[in-house]
C-alpha positions in Angstrom: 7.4 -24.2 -7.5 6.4 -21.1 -5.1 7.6 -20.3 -1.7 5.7 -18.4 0.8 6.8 -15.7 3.5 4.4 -14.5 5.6 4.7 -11.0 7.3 2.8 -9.3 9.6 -0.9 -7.9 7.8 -3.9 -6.3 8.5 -7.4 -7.1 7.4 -10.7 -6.2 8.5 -13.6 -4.0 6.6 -13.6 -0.2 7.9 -16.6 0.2 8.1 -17.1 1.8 11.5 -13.9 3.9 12.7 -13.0 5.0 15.7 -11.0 8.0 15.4 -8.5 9.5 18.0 -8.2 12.8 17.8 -4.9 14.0 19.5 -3.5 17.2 20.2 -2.1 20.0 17.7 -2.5 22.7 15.0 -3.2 19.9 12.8 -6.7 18.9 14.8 -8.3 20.9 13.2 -8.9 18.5 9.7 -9.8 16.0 12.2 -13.1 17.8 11.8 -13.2 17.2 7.4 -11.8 14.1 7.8 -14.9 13.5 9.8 -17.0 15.0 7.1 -15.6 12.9 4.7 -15.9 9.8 6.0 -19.3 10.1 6.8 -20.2 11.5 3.5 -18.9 8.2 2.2 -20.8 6.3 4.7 -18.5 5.2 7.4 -19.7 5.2 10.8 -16.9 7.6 12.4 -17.0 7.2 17.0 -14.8 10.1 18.2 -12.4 10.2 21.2 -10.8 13.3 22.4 -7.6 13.8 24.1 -7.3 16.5 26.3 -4.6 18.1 24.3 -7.0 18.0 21.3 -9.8 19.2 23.1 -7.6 22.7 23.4 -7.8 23.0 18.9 -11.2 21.2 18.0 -14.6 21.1 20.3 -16.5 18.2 22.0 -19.5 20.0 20.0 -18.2 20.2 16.6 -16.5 16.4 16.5 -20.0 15.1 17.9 -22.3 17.1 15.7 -19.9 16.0 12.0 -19.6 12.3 13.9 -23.5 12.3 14.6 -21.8 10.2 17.5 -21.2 10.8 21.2 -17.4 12.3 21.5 -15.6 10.5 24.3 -12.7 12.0 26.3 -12.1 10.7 30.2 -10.8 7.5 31.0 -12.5 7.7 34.2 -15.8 9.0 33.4 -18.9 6.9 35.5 -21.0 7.8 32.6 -19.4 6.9 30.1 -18.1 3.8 31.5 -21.7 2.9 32.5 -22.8 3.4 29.1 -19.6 1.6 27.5 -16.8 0.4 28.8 -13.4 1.3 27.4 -12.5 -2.2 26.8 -16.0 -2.4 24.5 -15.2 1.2 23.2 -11.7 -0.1 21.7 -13.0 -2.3 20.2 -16.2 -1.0 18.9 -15.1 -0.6 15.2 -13.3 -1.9 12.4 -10.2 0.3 12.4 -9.0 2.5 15.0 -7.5 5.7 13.5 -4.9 8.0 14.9 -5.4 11.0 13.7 -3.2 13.8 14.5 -1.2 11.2 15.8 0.9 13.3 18.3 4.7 12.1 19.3 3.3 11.2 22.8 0.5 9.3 21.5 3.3 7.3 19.5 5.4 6.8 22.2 2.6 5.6 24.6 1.5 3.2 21.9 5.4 2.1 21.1 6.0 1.5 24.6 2.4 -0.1 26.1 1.7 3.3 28.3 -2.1 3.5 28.8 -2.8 6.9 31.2 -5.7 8.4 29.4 -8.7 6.9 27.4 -6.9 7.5 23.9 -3.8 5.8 24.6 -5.9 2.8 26.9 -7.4 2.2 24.5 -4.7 2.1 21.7 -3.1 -0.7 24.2 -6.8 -2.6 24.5 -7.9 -3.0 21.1 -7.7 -6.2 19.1 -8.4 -4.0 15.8 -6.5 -2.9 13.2 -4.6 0.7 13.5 -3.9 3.2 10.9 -1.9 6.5 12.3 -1.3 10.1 10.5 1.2 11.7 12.3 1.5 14.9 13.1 4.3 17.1 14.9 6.9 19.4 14.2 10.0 18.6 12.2 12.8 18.5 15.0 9.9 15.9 17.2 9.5 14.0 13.4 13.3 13.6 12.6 14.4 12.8 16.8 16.0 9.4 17.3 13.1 8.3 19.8 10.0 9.4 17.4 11.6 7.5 14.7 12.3 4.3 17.1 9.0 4.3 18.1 7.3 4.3 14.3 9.5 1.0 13.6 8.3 -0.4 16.8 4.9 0.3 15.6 5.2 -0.8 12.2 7.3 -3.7 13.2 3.8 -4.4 15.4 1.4 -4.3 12.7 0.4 -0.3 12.9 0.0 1.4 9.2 1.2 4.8 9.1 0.1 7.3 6.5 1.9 10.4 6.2 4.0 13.0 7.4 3.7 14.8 4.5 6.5 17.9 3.6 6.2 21.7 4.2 5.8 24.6 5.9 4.3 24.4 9.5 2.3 26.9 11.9 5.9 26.9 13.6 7.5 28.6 11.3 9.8 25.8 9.9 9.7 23.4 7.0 10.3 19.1 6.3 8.3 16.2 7.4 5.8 16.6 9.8 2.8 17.7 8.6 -0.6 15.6 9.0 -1.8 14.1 5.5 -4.4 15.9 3.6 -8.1 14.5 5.1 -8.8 12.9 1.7 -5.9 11.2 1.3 -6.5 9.8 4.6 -9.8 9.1 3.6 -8.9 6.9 1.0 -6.2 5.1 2.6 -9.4 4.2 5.3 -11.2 3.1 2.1 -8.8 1.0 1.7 -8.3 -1.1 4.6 -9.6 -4.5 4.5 -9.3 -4.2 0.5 -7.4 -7.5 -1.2 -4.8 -6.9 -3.6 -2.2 -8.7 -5.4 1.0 -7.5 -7.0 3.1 -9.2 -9.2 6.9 -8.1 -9.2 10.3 -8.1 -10.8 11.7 -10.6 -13.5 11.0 -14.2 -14.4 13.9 -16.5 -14.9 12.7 -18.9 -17.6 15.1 -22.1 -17.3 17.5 -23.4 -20.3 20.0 -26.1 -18.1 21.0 -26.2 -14.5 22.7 -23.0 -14.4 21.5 -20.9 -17.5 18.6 -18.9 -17.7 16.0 -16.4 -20.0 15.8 -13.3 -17.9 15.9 -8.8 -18.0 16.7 -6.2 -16.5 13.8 -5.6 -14.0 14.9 -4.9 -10.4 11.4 -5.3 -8.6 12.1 -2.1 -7.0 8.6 -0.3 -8.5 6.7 -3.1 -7.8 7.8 -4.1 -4.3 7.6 0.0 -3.6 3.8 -0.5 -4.7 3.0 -3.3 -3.1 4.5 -1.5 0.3 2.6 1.8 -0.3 -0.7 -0.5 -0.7 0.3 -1.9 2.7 0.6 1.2 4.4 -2.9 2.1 3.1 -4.9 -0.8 5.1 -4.7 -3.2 2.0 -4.4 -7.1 2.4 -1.3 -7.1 -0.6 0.1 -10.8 -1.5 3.3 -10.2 -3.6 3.9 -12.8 -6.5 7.8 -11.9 -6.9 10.5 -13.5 -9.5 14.2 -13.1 -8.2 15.0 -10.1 -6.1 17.2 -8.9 -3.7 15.1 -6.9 -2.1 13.3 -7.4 1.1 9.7 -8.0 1.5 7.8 -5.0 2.7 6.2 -4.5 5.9 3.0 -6.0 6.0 2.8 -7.8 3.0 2.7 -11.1 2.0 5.3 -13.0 -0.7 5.3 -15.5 -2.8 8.4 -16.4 -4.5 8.5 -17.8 -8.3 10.4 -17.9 -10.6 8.9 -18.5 -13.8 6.1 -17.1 -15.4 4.3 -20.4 -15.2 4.5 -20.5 -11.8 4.1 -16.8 -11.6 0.7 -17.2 -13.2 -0.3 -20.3 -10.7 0.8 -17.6 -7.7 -1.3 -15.3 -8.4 -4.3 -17.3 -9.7 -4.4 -18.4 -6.0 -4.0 -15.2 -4.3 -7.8 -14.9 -5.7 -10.1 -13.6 -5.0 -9.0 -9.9 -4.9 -10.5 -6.6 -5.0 -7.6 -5.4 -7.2 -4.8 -7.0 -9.5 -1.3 -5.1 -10.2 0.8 -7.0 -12.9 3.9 -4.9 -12.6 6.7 -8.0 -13.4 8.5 -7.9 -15.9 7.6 -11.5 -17.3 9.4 -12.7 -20.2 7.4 -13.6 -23.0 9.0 -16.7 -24.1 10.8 -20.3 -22.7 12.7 -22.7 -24.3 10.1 -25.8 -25.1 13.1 -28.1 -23.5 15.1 -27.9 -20.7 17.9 -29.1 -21.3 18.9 -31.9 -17.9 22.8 -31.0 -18.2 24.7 -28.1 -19.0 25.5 -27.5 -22.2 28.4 -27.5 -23.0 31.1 -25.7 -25.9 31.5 -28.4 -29.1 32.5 -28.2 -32.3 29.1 -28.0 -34.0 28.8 -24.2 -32.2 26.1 -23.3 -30.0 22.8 -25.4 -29.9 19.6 -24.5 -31.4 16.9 -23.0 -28.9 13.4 -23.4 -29.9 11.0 -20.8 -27.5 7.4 -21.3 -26.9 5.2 -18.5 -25.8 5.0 -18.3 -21.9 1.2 -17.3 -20.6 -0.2 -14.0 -20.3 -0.6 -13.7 -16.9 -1.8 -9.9 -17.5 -4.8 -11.0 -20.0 -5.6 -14.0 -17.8 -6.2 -11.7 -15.0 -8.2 -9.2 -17.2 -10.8 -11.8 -18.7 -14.3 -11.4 -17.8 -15.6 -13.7 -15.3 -15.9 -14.1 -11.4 -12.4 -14.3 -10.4 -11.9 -10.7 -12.0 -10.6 -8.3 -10.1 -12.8 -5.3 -9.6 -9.6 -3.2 -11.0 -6.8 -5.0 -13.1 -3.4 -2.6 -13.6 -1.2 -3.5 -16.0 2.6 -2.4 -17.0 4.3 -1.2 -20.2 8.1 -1.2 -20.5 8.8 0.5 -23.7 11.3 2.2 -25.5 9.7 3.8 -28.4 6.0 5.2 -29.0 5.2 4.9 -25.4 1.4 7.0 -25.1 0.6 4.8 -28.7 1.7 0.8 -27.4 -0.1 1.4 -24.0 -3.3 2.1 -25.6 -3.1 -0.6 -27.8 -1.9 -2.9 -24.8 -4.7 -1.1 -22.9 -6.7 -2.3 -25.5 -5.5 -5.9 -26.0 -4.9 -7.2 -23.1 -8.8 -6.1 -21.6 -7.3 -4.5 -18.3 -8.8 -1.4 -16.7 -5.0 1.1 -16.4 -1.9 1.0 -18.1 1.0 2.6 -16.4 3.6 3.0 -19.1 7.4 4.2 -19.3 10.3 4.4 -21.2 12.6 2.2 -20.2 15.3 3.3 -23.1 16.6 6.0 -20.4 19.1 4.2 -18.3 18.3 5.4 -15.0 14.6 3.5 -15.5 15.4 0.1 -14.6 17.2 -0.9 -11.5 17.4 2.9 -10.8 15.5 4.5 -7.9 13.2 7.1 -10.2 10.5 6.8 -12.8 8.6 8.7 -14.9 5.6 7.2 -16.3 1.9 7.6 -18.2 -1.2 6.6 -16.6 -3.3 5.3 -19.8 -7.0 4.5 -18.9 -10.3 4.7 -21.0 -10.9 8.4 -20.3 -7.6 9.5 -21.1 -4.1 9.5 -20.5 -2.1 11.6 -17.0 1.4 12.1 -17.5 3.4 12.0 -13.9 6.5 13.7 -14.2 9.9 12.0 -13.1 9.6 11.2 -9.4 11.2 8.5 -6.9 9.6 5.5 -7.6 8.1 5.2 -3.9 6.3 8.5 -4.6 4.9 6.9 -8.0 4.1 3.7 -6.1 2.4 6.3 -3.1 0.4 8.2 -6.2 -0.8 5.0 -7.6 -1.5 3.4 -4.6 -4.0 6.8 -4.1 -5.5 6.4 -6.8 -6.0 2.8 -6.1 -7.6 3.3 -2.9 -9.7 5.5 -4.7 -11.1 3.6 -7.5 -12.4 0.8 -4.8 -13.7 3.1 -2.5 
């Protein structure tokens, strides 16, 4: 049998954005994020702080937007023509980006003293922020107590990335890169399930068929998905890690019920089989322990468990739009993902060698993307910046 958790999510289709534009260097690829989004057919409404109105124009935003830019809280105009109320609330997904430490901190703390941060307090949509800011302002106590109230309320985050700055100094801080902010827009509203660590396949009361897997790439998958916009259920066998923010979890067990999980988690724009599910069960389970006799050990007779991956990949109108399936291997890694590739009917294989010890239940992975047109090798990397690249590339393929 499953059990449910339920965290806190975001849904909605971004189709429309309404994009804050605060104040700093980084304003500037407010301007191509613009571009982008609009070249992609989102409908993008523009406010400008007044700090952002000292790196970016009224007059370029409007003319990339193809949309009124607005800016004062307290402008009859604008008020007449919409109301700030209507205005947050205009679009799909509000987006924050640069997202400045004050506009955090206003958001964090329900201040509402300009039109940007109003209306961060009045809308009833989903919010996705980029932040932006110098290192010292990133790593502060405060900036970082306000991002966990602001997750812990629902608000995705993408970003900061790592680097040097216009300041002259170099770590976290610096905006995301327009398109990968792009993407994770794409991806908002997008339905995805993940499936995640081991299956425990019963033999008595207290013995079971398990492995190795520690959940930890899946469960950093299923996060990074979340902090992209995406809807993500997690189907999870035992772990002891804790759900991520914004998704939802199912707990299993085996990969019977595994397979029911995830089956109801449909319909979903994307599938992500990264459990480890074992591959057999004993046909009996035995009602008592069993215990040490004379005869020796008892006979075990396995049956095949179901292939959750293949079930998932089988033509029809349950089928994901993009199926991802895992390969733990320990010998001829590029050769049995294509033919798993192959076999099982999915779209991506993301292979590894699990024979290194530091694969499983370690924190790093290094692993092959197989598709049809070819195979990308990612170099060895913490597996939440594998679970960040794939979760890209994701976003990307539904877009």
């Amino acid at each position: 049998m499953s059990r449910i958790e339920l965290g806190k999510g975001i849904a909605g289709l971004s189709k429309r954005v309404l994009l804050i534009v605060g104040g700093g260097v980084a304003a500037y690829k407010a301007l191509e994020l613009t571009r982008l989004l609009r070249k992609a057919g989102v409908g993008v409404r523009p406010i400008l702080t007044r700090a952002g109105a000292q790196f970016v124009t009224p007059l370029s935003l409007s003319a990339l937007a193809e949309d009124k830019v607005y800016q004062d809280l307290f402008s009859l105009t604008d008020e007449s023509e919409m109301g700030h109320i209507e205005l947050s609330r205009s679009a799909d997904l509000v987006v924050v980006a640069p997202a400045t430490a004050d506009l955090m901190a206003k958001a964090a703390n329900g201040l509402a003293d300009d039109l940007a941060s109003t209306t961060l307090l009045a809308t009833d949509k989903p919010v996705l922020m980029a932040p932006a800011m110098n290192v010292r302002m990133w790593l502060n106590p405060a900036t970082q107590r306000n991002l966990k109230t602001l997750q812990d309320d629902g608000v995705r985050f993408i970003g900061p990335g790592e680097g040097p700055m216009a300041c002259g100094e170099f770590g976290p801080g610096r905006l995301a890169e327009p398109p990968a902010i792009c993407e994770a827009i794409m991806l908002a509203g997008k339905r995805v399930v993940v499936t995640a660590g081991p299956t425990a396949e019963p033999i008595d009361p207290v013995r079971v068929l398990t492995n190795r897997s520690s959940g930890k790439q899946g469960y950093a998958i299923a996060g990074a998905l979340a902090e992209l916009g995406a809807e993500v259920t997690l189907v999870s066998g035992p772990t002891a890690l804790p759900a991520p923010i914004g998704v939802k979890r199912v707990w299993v067990e085996t990969a019977v019920d595994m397979l029911e999980a995830t089956k109801a988690a449909l319909p979903a724009d994307a599938a992500v089989c990264v459990a480890a599910v074992a591959d057999w069960r004993v046909d009996q389970v035995f009602g008592l322990k069993l215990k040490k006799g004379k005869d020796g050990p008892p006979t075990l007779t396995l049956v095949e468990n179901p292939d959750i991956l293949a079930t998932l990949s089988a033509s029809g109108p349950a089928r994901p739009k993009l199926v991802v399936g895992f390969a733990a291997e320990t010998d001829n890694i590029e050769a049995n993902a294509k033919a798993k590739l192959a076999r099982k009917g999915c779209d991506w294989i993301v292979a590894n060698d699990v024979a290194d010890a530091w694969v499983m239940g370690g924190d790093e992975n290094a692993v092959l993307l197989v598709t049809k047109a070819g195979v990308d090798r990612w170099e060895r990397a913490a597996k939440t910046d594998v679970a960040r690249r794939l979760a890209l590339k994701i976003a990307e393929a539904l877009a």
